[in-house]
PDB file of N, H, CA, C and O in Angstrom:
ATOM      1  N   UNK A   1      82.444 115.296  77.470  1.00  0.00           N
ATOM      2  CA  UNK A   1      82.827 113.934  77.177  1.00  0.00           C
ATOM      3  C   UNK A   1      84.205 113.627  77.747  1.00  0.00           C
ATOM      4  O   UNK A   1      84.327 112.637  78.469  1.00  0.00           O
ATOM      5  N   UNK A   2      85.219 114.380  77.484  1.00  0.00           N
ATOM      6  H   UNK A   2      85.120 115.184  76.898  1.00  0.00           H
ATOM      7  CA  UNK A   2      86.204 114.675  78.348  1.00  0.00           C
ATOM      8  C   UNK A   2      86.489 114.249  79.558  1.00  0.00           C
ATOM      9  O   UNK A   2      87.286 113.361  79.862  1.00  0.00           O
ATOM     10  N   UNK A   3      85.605 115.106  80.477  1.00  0.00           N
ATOM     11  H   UNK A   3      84.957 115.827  80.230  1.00  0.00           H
ATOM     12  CA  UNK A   3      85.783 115.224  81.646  1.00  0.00           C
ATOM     13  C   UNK A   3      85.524 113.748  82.491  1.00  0.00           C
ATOM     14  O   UNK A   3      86.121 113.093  83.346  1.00  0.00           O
ATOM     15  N   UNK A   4      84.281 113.648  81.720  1.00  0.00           N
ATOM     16  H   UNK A   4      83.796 114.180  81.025  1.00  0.00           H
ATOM     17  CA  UNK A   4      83.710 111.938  82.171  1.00  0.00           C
ATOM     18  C   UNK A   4      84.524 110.648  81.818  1.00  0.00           C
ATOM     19  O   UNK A   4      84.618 109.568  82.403  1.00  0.00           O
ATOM     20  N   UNK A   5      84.948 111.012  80.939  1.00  0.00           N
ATOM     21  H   UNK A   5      84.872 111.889  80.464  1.00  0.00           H
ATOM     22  CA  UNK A   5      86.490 110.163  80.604  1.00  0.00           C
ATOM     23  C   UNK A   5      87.422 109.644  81.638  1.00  0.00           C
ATOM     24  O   UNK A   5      87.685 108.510  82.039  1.00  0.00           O
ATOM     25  N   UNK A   6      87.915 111.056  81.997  1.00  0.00           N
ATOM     26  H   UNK A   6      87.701 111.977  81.671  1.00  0.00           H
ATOM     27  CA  UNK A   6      89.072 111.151  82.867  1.00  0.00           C
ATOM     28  C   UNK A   6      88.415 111.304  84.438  1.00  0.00           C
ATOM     29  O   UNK A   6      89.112 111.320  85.452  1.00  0.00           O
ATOM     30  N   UNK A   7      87.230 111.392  84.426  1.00  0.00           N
ATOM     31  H   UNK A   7      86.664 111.379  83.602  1.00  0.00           H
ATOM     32  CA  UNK A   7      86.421 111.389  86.190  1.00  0.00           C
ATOM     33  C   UNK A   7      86.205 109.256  85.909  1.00  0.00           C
ATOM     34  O   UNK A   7      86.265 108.559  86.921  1.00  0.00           O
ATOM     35  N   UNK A   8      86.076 108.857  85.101  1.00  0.00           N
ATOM     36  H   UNK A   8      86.028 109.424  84.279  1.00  0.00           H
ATOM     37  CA  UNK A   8      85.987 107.279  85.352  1.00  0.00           C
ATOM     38  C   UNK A   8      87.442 106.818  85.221  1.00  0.00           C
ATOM     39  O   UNK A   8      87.611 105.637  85.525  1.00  0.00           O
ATOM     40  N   UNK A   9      88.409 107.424  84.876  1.00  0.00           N
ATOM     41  H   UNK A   9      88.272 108.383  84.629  1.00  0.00           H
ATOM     42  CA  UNK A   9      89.686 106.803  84.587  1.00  0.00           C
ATOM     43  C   UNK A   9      90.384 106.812  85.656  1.00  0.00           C
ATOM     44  O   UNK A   9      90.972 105.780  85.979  1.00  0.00           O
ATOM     45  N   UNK A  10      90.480 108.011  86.470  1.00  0.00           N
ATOM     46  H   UNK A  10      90.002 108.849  86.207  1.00  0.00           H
ATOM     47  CA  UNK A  10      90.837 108.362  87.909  1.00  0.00           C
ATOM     48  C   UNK A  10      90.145 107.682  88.615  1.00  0.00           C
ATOM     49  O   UNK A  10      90.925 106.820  89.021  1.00  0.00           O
ATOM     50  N   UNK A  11      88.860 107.426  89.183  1.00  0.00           N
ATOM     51  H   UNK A  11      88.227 108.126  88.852  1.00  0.00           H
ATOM     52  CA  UNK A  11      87.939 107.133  90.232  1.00  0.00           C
ATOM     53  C   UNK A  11      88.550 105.259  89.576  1.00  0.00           C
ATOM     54  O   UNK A  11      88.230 104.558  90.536  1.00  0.00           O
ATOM     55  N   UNK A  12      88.904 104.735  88.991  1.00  0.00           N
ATOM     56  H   UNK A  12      89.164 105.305  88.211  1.00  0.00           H
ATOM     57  CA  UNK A  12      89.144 103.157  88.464  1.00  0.00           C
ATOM     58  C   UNK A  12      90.610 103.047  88.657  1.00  0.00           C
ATOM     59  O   UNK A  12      90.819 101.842  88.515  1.00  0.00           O
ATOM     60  N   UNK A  13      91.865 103.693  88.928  1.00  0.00           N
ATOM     61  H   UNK A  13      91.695 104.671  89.044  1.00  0.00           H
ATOM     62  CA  UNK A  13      92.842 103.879  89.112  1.00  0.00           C
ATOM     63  C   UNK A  13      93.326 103.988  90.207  1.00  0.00           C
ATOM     64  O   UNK A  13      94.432 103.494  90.423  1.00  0.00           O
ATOM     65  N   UNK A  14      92.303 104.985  91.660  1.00  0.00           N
ATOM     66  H   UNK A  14      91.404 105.386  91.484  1.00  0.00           H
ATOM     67  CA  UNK A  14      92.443 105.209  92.485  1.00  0.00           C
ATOM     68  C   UNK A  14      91.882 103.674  93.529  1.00  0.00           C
ATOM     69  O   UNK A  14      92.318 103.432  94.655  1.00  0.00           O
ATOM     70  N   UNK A  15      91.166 103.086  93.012  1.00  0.00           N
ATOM     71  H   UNK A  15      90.812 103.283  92.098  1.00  0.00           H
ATOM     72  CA  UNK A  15      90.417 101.980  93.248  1.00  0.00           C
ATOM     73  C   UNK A  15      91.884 101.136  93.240  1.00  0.00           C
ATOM     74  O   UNK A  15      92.603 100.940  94.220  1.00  0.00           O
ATOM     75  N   UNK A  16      92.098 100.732  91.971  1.00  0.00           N
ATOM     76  H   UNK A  16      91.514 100.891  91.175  1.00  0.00           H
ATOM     77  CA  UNK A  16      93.424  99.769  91.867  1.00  0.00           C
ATOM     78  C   UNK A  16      94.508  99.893  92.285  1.00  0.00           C
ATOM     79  O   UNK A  16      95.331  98.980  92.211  1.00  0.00           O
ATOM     80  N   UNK A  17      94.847 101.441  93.002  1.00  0.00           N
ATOM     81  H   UNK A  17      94.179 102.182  93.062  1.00  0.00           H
ATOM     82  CA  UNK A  17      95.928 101.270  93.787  1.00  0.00           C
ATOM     83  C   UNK A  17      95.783 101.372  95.206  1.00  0.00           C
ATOM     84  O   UNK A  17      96.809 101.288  95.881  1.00  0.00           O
ATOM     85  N   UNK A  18      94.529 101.561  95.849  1.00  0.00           N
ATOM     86  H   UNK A  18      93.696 101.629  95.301  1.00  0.00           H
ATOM     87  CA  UNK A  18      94.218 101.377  96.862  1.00  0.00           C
ATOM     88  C   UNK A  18      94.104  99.439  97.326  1.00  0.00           C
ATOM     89  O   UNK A  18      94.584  98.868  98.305  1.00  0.00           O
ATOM     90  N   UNK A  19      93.210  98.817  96.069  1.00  0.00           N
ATOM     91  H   UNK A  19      92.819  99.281  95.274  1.00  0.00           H
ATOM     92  CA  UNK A  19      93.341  97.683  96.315  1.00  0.00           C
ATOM     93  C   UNK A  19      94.932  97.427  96.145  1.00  0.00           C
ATOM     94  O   UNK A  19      95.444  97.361  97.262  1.00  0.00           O
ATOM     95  N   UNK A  20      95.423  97.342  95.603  1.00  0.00           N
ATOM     96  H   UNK A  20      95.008  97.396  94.695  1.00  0.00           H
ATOM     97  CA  UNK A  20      97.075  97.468  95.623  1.00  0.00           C
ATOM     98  C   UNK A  20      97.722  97.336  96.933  1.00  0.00           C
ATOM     99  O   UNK A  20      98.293  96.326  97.344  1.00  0.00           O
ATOM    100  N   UNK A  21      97.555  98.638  97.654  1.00  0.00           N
ATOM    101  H   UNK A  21      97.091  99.459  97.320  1.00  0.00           H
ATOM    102  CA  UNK A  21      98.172  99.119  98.935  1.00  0.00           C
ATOM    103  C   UNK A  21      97.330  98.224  99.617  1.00  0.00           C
ATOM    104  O   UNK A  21      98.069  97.625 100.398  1.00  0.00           O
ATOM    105  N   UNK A  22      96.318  97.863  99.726  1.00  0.00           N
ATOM    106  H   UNK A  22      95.717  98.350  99.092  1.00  0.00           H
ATOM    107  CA  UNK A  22      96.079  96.939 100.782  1.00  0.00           C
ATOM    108  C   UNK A  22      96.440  95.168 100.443  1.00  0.00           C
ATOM    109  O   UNK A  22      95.942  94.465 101.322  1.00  0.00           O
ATOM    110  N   UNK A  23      96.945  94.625  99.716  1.00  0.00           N
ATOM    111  H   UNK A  23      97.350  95.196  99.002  1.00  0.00           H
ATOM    112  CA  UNK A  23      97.190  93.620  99.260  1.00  0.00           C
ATOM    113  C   UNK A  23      98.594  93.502 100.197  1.00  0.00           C
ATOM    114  O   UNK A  23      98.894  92.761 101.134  1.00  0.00           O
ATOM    115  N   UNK A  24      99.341  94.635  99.464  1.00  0.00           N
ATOM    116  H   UNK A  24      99.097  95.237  98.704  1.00  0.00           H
ATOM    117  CA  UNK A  24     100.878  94.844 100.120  1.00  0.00           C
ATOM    118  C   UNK A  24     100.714  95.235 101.856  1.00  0.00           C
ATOM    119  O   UNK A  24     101.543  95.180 102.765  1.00  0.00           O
ATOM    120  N   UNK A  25      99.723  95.516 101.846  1.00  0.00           N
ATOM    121  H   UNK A  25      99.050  95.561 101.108  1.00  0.00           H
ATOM    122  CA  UNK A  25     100.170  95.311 103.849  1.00  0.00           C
ATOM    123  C   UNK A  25      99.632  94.425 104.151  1.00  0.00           C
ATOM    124  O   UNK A  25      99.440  94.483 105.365  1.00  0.00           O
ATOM    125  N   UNK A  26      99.182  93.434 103.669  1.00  0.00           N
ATOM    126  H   UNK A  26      99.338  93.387 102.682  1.00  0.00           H
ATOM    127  CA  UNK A  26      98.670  92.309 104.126  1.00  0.00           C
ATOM    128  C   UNK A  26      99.834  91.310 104.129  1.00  0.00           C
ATOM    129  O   UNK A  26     100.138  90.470 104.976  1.00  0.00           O
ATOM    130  N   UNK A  27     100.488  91.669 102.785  1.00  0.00           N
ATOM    131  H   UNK A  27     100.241  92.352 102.097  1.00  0.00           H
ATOM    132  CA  UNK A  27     101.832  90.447 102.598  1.00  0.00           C
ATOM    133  C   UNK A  27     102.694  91.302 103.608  1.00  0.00           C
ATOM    134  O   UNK A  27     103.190  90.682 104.548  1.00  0.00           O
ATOM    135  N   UNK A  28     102.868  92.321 103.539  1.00  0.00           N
ATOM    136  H   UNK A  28     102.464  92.825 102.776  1.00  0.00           H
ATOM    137  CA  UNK A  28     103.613  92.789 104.876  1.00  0.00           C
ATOM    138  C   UNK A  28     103.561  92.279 106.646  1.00  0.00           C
ATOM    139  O   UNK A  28     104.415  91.828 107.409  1.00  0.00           O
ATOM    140  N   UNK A  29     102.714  92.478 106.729  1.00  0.00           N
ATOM    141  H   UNK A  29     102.020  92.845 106.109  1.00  0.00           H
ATOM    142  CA  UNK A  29     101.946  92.069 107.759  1.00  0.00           C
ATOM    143  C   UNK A  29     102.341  90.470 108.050  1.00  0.00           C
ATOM    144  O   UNK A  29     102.989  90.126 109.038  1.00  0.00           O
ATOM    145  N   UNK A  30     101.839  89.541 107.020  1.00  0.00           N
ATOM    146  H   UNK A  30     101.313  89.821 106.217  1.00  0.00           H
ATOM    147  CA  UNK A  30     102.169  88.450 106.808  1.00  0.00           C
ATOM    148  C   UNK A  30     103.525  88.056 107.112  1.00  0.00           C
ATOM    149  O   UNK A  30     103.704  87.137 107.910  1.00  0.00           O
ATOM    150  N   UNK A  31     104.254  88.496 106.706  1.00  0.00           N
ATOM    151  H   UNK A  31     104.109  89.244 106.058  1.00  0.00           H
ATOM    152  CA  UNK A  31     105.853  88.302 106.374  1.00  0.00           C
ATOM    153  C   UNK A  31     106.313  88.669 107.801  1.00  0.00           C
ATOM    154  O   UNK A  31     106.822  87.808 108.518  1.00  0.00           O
ATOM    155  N   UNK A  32     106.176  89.662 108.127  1.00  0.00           N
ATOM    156  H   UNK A  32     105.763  90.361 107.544  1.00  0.00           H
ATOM    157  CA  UNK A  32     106.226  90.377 109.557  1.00  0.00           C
ATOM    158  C   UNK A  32     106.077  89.251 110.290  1.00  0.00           C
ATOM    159  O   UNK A  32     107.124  88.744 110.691  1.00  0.00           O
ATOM    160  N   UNK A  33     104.609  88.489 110.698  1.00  0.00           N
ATOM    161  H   UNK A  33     103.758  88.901 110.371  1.00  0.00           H
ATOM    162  CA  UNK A  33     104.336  87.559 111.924  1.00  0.00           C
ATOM    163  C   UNK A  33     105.192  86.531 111.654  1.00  0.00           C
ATOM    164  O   UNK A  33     105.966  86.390 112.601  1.00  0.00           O
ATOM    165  N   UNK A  34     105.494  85.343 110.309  1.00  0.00           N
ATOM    166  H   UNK A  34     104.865  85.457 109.540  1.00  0.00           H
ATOM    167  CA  UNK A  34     106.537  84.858 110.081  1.00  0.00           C
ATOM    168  C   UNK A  34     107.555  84.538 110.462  1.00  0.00           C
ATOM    169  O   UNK A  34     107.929  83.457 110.916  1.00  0.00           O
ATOM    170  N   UNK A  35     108.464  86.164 110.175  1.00  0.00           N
ATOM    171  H   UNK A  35     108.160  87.042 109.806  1.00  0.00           H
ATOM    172  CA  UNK A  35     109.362  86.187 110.525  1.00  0.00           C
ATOM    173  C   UNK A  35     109.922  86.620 112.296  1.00  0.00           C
ATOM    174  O   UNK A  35     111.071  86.607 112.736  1.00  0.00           O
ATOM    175  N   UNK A  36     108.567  86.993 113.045  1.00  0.00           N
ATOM    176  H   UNK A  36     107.633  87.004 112.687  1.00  0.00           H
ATOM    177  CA  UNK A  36     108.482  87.044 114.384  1.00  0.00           C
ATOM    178  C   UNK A  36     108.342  85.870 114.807  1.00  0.00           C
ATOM    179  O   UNK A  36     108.591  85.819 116.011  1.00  0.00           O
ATOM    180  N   UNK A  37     108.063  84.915 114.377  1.00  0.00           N
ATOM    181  H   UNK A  37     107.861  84.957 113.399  1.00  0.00           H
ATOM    182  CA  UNK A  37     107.890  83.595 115.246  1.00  0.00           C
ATOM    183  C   UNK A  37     108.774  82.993 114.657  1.00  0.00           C
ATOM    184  O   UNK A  37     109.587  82.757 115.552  1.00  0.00           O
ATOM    185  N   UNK A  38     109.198  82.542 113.647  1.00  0.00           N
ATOM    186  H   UNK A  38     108.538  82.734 112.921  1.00  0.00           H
ATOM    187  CA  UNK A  38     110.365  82.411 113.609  1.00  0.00           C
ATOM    188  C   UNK A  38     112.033  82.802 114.357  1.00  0.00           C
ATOM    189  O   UNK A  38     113.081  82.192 114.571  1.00  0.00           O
ATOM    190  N   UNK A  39     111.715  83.611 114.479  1.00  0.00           N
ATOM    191  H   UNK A  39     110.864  84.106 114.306  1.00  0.00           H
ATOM    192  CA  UNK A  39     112.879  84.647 115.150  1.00  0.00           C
ATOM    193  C   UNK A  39     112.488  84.115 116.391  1.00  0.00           C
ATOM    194  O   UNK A  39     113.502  83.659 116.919  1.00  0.00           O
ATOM    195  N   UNK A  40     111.165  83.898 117.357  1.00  0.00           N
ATOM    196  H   UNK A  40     110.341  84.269 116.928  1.00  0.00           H
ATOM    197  CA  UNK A  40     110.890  83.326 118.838  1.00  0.00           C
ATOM    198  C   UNK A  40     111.538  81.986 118.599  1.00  0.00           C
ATOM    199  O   UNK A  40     112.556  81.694 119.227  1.00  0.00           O
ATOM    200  N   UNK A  41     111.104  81.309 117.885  1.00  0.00           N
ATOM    201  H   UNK A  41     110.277  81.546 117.375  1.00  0.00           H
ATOM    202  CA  UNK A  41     111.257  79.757 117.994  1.00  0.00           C
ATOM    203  C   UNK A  41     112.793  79.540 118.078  1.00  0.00           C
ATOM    204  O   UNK A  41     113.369  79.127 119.085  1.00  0.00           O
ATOM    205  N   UNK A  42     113.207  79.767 117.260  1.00  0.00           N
ATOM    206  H   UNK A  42     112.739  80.102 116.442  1.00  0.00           H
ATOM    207  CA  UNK A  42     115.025  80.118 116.919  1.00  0.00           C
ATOM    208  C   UNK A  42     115.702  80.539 117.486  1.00  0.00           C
ATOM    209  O   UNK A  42     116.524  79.853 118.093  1.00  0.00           O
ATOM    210  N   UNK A  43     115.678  81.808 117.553  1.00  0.00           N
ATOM    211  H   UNK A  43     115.010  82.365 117.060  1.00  0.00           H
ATOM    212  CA  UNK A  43     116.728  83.187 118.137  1.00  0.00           C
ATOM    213  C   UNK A  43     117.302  83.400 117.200  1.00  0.00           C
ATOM    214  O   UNK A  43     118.524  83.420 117.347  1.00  0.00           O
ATOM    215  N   UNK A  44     116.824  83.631 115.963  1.00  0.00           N
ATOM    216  H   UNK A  44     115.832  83.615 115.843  1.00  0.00           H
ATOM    217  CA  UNK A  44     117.940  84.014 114.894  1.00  0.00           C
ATOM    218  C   UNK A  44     118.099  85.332 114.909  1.00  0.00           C
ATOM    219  O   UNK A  44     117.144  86.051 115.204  1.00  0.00           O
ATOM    220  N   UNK A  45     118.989  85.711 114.682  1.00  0.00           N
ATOM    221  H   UNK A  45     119.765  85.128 114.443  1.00  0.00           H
ATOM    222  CA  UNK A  45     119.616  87.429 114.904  1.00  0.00           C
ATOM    223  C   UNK A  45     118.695  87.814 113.300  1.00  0.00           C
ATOM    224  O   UNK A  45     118.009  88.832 113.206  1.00  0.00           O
ATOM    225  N   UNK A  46     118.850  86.797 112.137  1.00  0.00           N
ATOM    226  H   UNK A  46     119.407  85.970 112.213  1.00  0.00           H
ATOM    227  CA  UNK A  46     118.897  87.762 110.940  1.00  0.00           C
ATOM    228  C   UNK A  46     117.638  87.716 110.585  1.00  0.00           C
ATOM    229  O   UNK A  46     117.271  88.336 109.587  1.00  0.00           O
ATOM    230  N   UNK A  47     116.344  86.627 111.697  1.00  0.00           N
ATOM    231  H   UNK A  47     116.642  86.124 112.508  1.00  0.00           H
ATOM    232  CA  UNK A  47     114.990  86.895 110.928  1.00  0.00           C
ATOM    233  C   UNK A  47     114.495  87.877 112.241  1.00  0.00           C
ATOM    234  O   UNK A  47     113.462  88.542 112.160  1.00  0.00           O
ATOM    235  N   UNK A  48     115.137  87.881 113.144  1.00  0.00           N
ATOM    236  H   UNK A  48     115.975  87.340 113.210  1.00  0.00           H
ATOM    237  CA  UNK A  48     114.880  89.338 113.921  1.00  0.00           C
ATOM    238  C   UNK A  48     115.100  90.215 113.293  1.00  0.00           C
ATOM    239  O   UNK A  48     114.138  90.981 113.241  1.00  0.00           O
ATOM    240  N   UNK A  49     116.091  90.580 112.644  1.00  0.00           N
ATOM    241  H   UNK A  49     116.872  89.958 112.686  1.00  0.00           H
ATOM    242  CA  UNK A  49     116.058  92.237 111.811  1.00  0.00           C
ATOM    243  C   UNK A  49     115.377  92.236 110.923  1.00  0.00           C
ATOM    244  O   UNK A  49     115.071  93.381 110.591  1.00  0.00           O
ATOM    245  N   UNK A  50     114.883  91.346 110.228  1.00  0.00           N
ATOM    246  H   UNK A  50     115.132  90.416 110.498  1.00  0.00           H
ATOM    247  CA  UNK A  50     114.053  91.294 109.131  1.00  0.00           C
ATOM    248  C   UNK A  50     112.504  91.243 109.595  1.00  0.00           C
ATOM    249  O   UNK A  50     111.645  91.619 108.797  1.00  0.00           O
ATOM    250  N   UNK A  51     112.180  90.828 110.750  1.00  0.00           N
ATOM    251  H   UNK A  51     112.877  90.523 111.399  1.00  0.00           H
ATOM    252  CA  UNK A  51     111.173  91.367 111.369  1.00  0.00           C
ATOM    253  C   UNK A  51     110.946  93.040 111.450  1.00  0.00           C
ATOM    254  O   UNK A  51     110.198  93.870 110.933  1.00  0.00           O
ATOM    255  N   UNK A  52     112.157  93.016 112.508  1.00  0.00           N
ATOM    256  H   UNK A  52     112.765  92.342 112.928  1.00  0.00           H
ATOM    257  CA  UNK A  52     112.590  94.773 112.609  1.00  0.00           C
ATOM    258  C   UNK A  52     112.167  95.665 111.084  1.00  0.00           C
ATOM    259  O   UNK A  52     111.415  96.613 110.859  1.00  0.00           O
ATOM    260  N   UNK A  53     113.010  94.873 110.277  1.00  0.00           N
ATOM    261  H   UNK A  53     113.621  94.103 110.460  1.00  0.00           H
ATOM    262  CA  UNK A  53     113.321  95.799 108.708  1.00  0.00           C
ATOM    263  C   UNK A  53     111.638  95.930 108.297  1.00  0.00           C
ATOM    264  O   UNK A  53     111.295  96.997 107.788  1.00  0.00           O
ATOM    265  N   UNK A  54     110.387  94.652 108.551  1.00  0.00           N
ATOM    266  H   UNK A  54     110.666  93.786 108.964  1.00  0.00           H
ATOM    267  CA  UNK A  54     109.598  95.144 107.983  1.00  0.00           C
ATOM    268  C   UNK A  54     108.519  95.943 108.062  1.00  0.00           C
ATOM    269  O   UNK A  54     107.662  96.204 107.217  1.00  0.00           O
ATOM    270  N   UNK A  55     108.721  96.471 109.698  1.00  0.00           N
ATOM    271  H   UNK A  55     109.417  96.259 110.384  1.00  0.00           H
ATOM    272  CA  UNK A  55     107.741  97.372 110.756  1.00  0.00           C
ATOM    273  C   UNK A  55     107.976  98.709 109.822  1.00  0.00           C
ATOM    274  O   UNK A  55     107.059  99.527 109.899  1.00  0.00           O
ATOM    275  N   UNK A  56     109.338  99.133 108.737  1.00  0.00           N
ATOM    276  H   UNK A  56     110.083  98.469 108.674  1.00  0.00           H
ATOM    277  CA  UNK A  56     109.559 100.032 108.022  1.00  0.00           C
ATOM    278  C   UNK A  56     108.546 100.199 106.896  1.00  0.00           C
ATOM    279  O   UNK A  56     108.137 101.340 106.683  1.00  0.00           O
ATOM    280  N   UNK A  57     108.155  99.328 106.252  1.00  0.00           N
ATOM    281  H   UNK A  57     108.487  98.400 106.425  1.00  0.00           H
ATOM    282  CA  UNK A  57     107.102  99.545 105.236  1.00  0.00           C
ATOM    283  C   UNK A  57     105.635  99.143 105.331  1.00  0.00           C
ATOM    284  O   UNK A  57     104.794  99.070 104.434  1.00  0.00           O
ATOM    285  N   UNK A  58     105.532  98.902 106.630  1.00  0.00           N
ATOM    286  H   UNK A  58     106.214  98.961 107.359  1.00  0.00           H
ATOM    287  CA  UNK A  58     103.904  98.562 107.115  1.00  0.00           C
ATOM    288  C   UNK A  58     103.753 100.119 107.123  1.00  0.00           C
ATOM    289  O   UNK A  58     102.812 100.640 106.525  1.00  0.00           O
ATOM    290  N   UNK A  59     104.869 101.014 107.939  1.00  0.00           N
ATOM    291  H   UNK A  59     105.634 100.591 108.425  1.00  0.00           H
ATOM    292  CA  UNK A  59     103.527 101.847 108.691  1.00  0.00           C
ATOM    293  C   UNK A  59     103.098 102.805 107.645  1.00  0.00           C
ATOM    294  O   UNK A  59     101.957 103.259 107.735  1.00  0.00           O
ATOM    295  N   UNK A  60     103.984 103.233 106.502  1.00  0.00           N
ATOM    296  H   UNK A  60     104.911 102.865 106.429  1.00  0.00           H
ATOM    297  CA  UNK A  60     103.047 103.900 105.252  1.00  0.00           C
ATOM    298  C   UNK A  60     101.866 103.495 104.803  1.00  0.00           C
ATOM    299  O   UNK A  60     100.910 104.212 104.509  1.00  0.00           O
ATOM    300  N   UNK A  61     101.977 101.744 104.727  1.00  0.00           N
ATOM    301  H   UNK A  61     102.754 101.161 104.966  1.00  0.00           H
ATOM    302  CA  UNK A  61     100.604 101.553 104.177  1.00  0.00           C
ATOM    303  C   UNK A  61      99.725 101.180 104.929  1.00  0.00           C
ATOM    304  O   UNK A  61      98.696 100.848 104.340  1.00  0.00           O
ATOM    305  N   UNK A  62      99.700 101.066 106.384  1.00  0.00           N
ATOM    306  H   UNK A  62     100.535 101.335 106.863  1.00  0.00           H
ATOM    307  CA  UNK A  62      98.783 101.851 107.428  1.00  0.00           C
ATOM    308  C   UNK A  62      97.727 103.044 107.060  1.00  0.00           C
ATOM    309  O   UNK A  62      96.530 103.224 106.835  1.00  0.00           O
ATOM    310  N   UNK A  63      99.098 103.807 107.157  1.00  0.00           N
ATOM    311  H   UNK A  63     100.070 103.661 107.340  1.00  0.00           H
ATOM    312  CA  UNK A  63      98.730 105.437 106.307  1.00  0.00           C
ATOM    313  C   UNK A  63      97.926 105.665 105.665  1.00  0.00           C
ATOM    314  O   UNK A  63      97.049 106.528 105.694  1.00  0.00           O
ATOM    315  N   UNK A  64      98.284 104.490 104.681  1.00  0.00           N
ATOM    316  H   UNK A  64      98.996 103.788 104.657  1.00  0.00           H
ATOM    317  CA  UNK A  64      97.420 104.670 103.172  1.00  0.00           C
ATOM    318  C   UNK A  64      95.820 103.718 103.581  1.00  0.00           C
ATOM    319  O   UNK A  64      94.689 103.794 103.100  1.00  0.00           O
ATOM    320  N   UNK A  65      96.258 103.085 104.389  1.00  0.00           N
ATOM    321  H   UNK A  65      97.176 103.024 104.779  1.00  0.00           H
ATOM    322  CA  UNK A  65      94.830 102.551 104.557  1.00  0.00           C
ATOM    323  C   UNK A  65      93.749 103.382 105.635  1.00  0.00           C
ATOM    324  O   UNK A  65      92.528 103.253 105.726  1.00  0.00           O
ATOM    325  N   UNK A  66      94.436 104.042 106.203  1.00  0.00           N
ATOM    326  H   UNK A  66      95.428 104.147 106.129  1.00  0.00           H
ATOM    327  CA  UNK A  66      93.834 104.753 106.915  1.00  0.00           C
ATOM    328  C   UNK A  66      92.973 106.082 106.391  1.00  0.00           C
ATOM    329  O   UNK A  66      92.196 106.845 106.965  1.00  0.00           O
ATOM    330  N   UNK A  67      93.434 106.001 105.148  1.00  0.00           N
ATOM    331  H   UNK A  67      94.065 105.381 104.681  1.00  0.00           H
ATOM    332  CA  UNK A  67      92.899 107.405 104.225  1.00  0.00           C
ATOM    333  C   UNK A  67      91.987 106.777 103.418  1.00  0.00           C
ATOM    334  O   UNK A  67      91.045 107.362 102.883  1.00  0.00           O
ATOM    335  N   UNK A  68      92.284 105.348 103.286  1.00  0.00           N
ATOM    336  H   UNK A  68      93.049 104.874 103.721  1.00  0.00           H
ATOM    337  CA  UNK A  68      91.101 104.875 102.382  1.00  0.00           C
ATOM    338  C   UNK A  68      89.788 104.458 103.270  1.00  0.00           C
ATOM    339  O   UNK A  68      88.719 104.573 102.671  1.00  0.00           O
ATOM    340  N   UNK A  69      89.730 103.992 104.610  1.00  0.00           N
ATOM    341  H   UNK A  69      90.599 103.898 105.097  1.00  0.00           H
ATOM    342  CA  UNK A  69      88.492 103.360 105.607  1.00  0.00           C
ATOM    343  C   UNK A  69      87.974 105.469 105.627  1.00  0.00           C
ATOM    344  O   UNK A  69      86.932 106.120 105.691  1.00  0.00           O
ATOM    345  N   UNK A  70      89.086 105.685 105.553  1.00  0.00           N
ATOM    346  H   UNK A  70      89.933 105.156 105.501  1.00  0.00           H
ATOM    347  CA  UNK A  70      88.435 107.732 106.007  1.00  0.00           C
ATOM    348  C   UNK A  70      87.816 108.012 104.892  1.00  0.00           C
ATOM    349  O   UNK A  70      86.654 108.346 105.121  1.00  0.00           O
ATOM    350  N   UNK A  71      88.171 108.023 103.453  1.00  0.00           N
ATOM    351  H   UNK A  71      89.115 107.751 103.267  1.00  0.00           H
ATOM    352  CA  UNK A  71      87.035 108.113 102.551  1.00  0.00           C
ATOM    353  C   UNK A  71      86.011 107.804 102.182  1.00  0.00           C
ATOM    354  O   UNK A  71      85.027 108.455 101.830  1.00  0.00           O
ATOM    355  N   UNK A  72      86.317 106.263 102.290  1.00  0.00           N
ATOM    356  H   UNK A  72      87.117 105.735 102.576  1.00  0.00           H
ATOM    357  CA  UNK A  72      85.186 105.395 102.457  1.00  0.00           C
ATOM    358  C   UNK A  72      83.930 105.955 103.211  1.00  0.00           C
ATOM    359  O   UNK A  72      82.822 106.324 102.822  1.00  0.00           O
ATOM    360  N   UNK A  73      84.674 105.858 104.738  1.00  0.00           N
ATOM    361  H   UNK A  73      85.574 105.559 105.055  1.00  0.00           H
ATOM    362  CA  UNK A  73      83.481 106.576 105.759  1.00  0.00           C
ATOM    363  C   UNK A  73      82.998 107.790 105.577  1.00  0.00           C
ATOM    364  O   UNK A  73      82.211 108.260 106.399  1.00  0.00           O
ATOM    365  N   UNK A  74      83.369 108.446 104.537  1.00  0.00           N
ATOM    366  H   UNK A  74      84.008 108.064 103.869  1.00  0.00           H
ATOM    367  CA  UNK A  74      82.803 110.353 104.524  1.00  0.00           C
ATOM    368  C   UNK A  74      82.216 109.658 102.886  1.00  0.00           C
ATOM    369  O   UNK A  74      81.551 110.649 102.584  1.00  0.00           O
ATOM    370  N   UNK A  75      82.034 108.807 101.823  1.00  0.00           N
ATOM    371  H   UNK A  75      82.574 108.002 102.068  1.00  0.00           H
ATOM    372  CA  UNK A  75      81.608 108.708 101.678  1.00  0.00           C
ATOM    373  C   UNK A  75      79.770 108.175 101.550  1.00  0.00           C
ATOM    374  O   UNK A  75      78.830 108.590 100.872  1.00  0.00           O
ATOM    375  N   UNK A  76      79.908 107.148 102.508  1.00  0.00           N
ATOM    376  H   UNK A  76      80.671 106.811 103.059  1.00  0.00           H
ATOM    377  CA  UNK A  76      78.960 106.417 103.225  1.00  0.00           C
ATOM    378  C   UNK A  76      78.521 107.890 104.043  1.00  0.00           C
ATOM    379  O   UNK A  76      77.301 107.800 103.907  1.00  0.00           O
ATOM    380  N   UNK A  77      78.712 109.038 104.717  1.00  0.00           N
ATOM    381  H   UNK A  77      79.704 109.111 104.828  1.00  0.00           H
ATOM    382  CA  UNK A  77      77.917 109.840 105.217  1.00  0.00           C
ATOM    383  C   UNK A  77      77.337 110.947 104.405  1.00  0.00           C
ATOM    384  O   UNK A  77      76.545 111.739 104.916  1.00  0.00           O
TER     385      UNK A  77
END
């Protein structure tokens, strides 16, 4: 009883922070193009670095998405 407990509590957790991590690279992502065209249209020095600054927290959750389409797919096989 236990085990099935904590095998649905994990497998519902791992779900919600995966949907999580992909929410956040989407607003990443988002924010990113933004602030790249912005920065074209302009020339602003400070939404250029903030472009720059946010190529820093995309590529983890890349990462993380990349482990989730990989589970996914070895599940589906």
């Amino acid at each position: 009883m236990l085990t099935t407990v904590v095998t649905v509590t994990s497998t519902f957790l791992i779900g919600a922070f995966g949907a999580a991590a992909i929410v956040a690279l989407l607003l990443l992502l988002i924010s990113k193009e933004l602030a790249s065209a912005h920065s074209e249209e302009t020339s602003d020095l400070m939404t250029d670095s903030l472009a720059r600054t946010l190529s820093i927290g995309i590529l983890p959750f890349l990462a993380v998405f990349a482990v989730i389409v990989g589970v996914k797919i070895i599940e589906v096989l």
